[in-house]
C-alpha positions as CSV (number, residue, x, y, z in Angstrom):
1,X,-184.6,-77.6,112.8
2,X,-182.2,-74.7,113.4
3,X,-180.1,-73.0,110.8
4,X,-176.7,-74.1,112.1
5,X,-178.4,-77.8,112.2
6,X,-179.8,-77.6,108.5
7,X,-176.2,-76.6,107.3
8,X,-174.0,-79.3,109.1
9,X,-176.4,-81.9,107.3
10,X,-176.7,-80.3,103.8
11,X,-172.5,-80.0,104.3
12,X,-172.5,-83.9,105.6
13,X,-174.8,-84.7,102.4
14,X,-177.5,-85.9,105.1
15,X,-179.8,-83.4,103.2
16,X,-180.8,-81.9,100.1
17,X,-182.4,-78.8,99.4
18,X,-185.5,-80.6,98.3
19,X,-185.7,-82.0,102.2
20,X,-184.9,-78.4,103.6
21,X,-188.1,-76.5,105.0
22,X,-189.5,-73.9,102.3
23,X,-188.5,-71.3,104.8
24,X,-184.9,-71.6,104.5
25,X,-184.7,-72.4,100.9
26,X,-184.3,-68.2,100.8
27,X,-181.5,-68.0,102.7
28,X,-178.1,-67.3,101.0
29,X,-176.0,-69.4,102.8
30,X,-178.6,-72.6,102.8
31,X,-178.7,-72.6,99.5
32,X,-174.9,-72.1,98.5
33,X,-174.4,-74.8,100.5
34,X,-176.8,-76.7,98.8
35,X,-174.8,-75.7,95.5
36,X,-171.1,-76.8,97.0
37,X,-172.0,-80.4,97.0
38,X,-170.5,-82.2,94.1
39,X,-173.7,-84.0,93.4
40,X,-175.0,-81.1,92.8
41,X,-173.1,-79.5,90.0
42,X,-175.0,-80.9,87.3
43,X,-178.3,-79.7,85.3
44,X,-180.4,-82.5,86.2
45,X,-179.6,-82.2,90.0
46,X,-179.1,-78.9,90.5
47,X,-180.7,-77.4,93.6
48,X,-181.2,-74.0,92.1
49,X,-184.8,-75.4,91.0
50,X,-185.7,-75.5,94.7
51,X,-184.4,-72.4,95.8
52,X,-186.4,-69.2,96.8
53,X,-187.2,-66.8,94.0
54,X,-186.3,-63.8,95.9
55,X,-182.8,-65.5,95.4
56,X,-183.1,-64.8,91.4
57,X,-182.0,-60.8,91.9
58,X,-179.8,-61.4,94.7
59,X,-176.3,-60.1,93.3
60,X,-173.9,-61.2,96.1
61,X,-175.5,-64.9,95.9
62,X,-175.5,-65.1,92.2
63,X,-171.7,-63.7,92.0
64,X,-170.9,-66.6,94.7
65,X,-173.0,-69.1,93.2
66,X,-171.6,-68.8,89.9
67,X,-168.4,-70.2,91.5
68,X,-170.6,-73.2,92.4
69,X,-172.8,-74.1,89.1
70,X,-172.3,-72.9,85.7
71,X,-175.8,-72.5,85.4
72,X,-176.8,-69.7,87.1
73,X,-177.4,-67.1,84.9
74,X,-180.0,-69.5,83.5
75,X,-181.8,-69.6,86.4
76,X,-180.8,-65.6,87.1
77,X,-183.3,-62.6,86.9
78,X,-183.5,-60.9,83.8
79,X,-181.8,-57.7,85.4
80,X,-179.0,-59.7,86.8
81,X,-178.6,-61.0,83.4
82,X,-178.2,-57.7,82.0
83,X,-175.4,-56.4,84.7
84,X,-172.3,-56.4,82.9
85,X,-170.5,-56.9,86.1
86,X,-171.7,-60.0,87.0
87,X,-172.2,-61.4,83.2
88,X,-168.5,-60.4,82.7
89,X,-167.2,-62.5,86.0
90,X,-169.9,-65.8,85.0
91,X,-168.5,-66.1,81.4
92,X,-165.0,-65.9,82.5
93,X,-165.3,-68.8,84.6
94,X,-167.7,-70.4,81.8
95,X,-168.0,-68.8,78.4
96,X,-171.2,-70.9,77.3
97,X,-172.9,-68.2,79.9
98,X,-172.9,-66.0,77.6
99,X,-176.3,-67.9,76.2
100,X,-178.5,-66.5,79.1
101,X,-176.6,-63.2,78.9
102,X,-179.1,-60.0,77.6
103,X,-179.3,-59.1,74.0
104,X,-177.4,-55.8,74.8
105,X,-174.2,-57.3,76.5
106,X,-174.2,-60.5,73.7
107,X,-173.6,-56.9,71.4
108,X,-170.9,-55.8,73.9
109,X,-167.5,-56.4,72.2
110,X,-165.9,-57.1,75.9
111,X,-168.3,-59.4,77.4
112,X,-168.2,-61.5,74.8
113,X,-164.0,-61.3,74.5
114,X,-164.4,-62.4,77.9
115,X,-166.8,-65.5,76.7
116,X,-164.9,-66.7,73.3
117,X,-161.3,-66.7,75.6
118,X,-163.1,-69.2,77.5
119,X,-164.8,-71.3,75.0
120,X,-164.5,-70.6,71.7
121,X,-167.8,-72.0,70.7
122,X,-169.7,-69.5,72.8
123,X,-169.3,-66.9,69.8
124,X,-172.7,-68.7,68.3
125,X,-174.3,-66.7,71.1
126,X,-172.9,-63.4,70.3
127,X,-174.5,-60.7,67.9
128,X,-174.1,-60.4,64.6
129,X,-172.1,-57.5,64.4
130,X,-169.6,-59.3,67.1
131,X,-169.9,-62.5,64.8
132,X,-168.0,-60.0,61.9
133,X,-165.4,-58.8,64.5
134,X,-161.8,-60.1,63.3
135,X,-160.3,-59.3,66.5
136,X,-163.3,-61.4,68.6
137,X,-163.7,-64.4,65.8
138,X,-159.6,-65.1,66.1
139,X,-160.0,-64.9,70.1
140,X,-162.8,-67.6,69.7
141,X,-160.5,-70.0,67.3
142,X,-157.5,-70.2,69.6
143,X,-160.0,-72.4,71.8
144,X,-159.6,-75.6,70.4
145,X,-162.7,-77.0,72.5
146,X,-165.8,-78.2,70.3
147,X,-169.1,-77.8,70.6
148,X,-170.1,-80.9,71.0
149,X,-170.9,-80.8,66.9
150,X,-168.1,-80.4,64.7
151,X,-165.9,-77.7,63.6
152,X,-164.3,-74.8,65.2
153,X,-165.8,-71.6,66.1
154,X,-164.8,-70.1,63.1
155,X,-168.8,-71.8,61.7
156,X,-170.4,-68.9,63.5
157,X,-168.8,-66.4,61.9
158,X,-170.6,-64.0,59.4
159,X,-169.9,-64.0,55.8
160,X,-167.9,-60.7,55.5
161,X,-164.8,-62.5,57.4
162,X,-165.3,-65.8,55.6
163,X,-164.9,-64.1,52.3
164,X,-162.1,-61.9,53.4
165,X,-158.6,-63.8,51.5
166,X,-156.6,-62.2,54.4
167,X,-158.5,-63.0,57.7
168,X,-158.8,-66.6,55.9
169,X,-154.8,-67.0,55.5
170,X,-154.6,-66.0,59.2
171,X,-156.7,-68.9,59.9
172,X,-155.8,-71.2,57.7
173,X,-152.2,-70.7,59.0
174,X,-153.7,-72.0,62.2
175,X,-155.4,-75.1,60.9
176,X,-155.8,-75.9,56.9
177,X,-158.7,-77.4,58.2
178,X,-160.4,-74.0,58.5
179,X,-160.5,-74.2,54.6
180,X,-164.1,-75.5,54.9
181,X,-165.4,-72.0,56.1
182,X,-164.2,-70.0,54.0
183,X,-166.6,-69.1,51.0
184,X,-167.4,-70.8,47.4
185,X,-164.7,-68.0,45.8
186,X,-162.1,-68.6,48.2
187,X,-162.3,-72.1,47.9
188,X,-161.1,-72.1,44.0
189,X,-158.0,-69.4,45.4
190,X,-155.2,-71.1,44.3
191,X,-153.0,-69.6,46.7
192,X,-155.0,-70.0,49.7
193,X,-156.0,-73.4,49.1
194,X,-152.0,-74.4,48.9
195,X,-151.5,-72.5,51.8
196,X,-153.9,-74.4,53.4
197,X,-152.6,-78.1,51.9
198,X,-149.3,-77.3,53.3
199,X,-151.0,-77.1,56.8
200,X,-152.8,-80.2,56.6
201,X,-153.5,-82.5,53.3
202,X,-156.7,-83.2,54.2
203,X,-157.8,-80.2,53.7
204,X,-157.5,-81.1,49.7
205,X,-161.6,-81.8,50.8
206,X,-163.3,-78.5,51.1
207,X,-160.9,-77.3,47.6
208,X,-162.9,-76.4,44.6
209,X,-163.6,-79.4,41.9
210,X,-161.4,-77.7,39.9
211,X,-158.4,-77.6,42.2
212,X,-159.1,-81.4,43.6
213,X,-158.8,-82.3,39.6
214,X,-155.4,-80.2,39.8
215,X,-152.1,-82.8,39.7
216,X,-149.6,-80.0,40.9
217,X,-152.3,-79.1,44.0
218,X,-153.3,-83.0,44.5
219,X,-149.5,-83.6,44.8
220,X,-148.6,-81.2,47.6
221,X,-151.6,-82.5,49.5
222,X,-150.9,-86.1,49.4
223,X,-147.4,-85.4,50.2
224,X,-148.3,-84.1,53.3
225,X,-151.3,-86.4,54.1
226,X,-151.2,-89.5,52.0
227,X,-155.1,-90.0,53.1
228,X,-156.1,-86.9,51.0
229,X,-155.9,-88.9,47.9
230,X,-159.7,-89.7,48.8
231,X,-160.3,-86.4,48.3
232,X,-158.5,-86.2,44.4
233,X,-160.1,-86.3,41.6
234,X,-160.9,-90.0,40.2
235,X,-158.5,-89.5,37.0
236,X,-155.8,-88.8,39.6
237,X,-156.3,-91.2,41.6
238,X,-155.7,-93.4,38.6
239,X,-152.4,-91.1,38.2
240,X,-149.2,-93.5,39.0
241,X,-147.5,-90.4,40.4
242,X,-149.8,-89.2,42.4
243,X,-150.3,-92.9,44.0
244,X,-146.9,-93.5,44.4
245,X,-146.2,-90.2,46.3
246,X,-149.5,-91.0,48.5
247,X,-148.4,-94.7,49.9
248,X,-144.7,-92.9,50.4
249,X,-146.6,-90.4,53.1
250,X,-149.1,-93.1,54.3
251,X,-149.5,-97.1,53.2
252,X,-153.7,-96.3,54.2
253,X,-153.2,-94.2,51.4
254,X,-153.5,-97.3,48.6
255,X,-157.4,-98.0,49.7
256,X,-158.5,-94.7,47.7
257,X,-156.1,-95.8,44.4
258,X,-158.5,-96.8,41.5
259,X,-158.9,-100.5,41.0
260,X,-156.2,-100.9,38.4
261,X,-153.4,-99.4,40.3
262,X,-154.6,-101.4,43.3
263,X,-153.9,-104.7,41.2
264,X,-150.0,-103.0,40.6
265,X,-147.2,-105.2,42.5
266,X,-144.9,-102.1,42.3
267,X,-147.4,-100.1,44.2
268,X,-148.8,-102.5,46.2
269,X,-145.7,-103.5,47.8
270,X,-144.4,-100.1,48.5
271,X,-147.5,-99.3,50.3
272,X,-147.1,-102.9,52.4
273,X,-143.5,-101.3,53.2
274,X,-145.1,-98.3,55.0
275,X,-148.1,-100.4,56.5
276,X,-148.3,-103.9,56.7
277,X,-152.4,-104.1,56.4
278,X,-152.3,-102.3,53.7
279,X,-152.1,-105.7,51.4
280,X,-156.2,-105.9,51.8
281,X,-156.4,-103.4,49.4
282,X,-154.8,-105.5,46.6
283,X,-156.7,-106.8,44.1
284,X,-157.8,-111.1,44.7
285,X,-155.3,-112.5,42.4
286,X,-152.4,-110.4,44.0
287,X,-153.8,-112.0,47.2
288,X,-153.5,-115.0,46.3
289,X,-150.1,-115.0,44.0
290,X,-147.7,-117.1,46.2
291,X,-144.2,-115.0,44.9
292,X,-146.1,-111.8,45.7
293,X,-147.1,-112.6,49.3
294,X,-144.0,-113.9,50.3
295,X,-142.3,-110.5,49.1
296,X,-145.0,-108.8,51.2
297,X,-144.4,-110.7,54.3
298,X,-140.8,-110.4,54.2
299,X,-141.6,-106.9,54.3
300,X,-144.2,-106.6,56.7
301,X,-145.1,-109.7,58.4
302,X,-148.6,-108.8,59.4
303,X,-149.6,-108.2,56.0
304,X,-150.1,-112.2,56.0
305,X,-153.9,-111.4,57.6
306,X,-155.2,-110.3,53.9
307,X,-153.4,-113.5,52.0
308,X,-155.8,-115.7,50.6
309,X,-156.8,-118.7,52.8
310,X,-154.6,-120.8,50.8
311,X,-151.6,-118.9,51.4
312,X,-152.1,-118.8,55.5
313,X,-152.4,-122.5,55.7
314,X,-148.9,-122.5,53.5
315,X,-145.9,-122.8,56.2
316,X,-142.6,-121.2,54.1
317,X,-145.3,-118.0,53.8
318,X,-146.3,-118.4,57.1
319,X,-142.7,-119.1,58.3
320,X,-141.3,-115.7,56.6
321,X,-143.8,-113.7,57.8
322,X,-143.4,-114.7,61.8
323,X,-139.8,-114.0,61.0
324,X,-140.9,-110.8,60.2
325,X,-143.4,-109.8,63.0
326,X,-144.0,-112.7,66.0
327,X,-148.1,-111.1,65.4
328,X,-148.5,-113.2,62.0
329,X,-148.5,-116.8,63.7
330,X,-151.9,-115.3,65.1
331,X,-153.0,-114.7,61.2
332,X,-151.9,-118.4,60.5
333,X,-154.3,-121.2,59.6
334,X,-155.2,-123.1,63.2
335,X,-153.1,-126.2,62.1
336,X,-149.5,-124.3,61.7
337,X,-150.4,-122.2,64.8
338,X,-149.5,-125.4,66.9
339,X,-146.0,-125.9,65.0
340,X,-143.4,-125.9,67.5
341,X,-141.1,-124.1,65.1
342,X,-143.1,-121.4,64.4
343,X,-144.1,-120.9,68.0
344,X,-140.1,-121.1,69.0
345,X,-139.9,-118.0,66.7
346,X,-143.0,-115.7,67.7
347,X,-141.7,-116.0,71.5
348,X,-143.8,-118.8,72.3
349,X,-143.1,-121.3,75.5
350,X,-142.2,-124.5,73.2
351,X,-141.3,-127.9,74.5
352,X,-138.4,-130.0,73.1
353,X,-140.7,-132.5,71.6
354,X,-142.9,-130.1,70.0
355,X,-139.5,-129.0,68.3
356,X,-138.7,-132.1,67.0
357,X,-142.0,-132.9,65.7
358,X,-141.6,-129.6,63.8
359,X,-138.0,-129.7,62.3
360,X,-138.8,-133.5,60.9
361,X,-141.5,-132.4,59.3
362,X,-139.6,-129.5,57.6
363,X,-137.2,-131.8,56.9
364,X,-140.0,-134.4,55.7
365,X,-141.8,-132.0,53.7
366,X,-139.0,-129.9,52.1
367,X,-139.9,-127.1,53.9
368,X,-136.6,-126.5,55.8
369,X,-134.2,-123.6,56.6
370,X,-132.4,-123.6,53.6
371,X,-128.6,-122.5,55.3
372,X,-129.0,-124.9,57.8
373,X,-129.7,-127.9,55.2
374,X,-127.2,-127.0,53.7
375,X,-124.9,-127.1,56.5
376,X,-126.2,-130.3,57.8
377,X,-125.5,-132.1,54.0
378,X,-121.7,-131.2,54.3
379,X,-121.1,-132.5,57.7
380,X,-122.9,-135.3,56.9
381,X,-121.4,-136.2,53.5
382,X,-124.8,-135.8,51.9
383,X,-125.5,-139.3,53.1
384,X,-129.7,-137.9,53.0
385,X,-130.2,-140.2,56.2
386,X,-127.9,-138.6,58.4
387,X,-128.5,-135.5,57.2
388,X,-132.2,-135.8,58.1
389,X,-130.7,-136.8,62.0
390,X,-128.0,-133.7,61.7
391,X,-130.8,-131.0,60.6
392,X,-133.5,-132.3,62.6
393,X,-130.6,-131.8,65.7
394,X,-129.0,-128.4,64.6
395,X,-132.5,-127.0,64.0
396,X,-133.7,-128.2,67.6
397,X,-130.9,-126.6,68.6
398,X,-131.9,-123.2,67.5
399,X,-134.5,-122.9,70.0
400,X,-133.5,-125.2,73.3
């Protein structure tokens, strides 16, 4: 098999490196070829395991297969792995290199610039002394790429930084988040921690007890993030202020109230105006209190999917809440889910008779439109028969 022969087929995918005699597995072009395949690309099927070892120090190939797999300098001799050169142009392209670089250039303050502008997460493989850099840790934290973990890249910085008020304002200015590196002290800084709150509420987690206990600090967090009441003190989150300006910013914000405010109608209802789910979080009774639902639906139809069983098997509830949202005659009990009516109204294909079924039984069972009886006594000179006929008719009529 001739060279021109063995690179056609590895090009065409008719042959791997595995399949290629030893003897050519040294040659540059062979084995870059090898790499270009797609299939290729990945640790488990890289080809680099079969190539020639004489390949390992070969700069020209490793600069040109580094365009090919990011895992070269893995596979690269340790003096290739100490070129700064080559090390330089490999974590450019892919800053998790910077793993396999030498000790010496994971100390070099450029190489590893070069690495965190990549991938910011590649700083966990740079010295110590680079770890304490200001200039090289806020390089690292524009990345907003993970690790695969959690956090940002600010978690392998050293100490000095994380204790530092003004580096940690910088970075909290960035994300509020970030408030989880800095150290114990900063933590329980007033000032940062509301600098931090007033990026993101959440952040109201990684505060001191102290300041999660704080109403005037708890406030400013839930008013940017409702959610962060989960992260208050539990005297606060028995605080009627603090609840009530929690389910403004965010209705998921009532599931973290204490038990008692959770049974409040007030608050209860306020949070169903932001988010329609949120009337699970009422206490049983509210649940089941007929008045109380039916001012929820009105409000947020949905909310009908936490009623008590009773209540979705009760039409005027159901009714108001399909009026509301066409998504509640899916929270209905299975018999009003086939009443023509109700389908008419969510946007359902009815038929006429299905309608009529539906309006006499409204009529029937005292159930009806309350304008339209109305209307239907006067023309009707409240002679109850024909007002059945003339409602049954003007509500058909509604829908066909």
């Amino acid at each position: 098999m001739i060279l021109e022969e063995i690179l056609r087929n590895l090009k065409n995918g008719f042959l791997t490196l595995d399949q290629t005699p030893v003897k050519y597995r040294s040659n540059p072009k062979v084995v870059l070829e090898a790499l270009s395949r797609k299939n290729n690309r990945y640790p488990g099927r890289s080809p680099l395991s079969y190539a020639a070892d004489n390949l390992r120090s070969n700069t020209q190939f490793i600069i040109k297969a580094s365009k090919e797999t990011h895992l070269i300098l893995s596979w690269a001799s340790k003096d290739i792995r100490a070129n700064r050169d080559i090390v330089i142009q490999v974590v450019r392209d892919w800053g998790w290199a910077l793993e396999w670089a030498s000790e010496e250039l994971k100390n070099d303050r450029e190489v590893v610039l070069e690495a965190v502008r990549d991938t910011g997460c590649a700083l966990m493989f740079a010295s110590s002394r680079l770890k304490a850099d200001r200039e090289v840790v806020l390089e690292a934290i524009k990345d907003k790429y993970l690790d695969g973990r959690d956090g940002s890249a600010l978690k392998y910085a050293m100490e000095p930084l994380l204790n530092d008020k003004g580096f940690m304002l910088e970075v909290i200015e960035k994300d509020g988040k970030n408030l989880q590196y800095a150290s114990r002290d900063l933590r329980s800084n007033r000032d940062l921690v509301l600098k931090a709150l007033k990026e993101s509420g959440k952040a109201l987690a990684y505060a001191s007890e102290s300041l999660r206990a704080n109403k005037e600090v708890v406030l400013i967090a839930v008013q940017n993030d409702g959610t962060a009441l989960q992260f208050a003190s539990e005297n606060l989150r028995a605080n009627w202020e603090v609840v009530r300006e929690a389910i403004a910013q965010s209705g998921f914000a009532f599931e973290y109230a204490s038990e008692n405010l959770r049974a409040n109608r007030i608050l209860i209802l306020s949070a169903v105006r932001n988010w329609g789910y949120a009337l699970q979080y009422a206490s049983k009774d509210l649940r089941s209190d007929r008045d109380f639902v039916l001012q929820a639906v009105r409000s947020r139809g949905e909310a009908v999917l936490y009623a008590s069983k009773n209540l979705k098997a009760d039409r005027c509830v159901i009714l108001a809440a399909v009026q509301n949202n066409k998504i509640a005659l899916g929270y209905a009990a299975k018999e009003l889910q086939s009443d023509g009516i109700l389908r008419a109204i969510a946007g359902k294909s009815v038929k006429r008779d299905e309608l009529l079924d539906a309006a006499r039984n409204e009529f029937d069972n005292q159930v009806y439109d309350e304008k339209l009886f109305k209307l239907a006594l006067s023309e009707t000179s409240e002679k109850p028969e024909n007002s059945r006929r003339q409602y049954i008719k003007m509500r058909v009529k509604q829908f066909k």
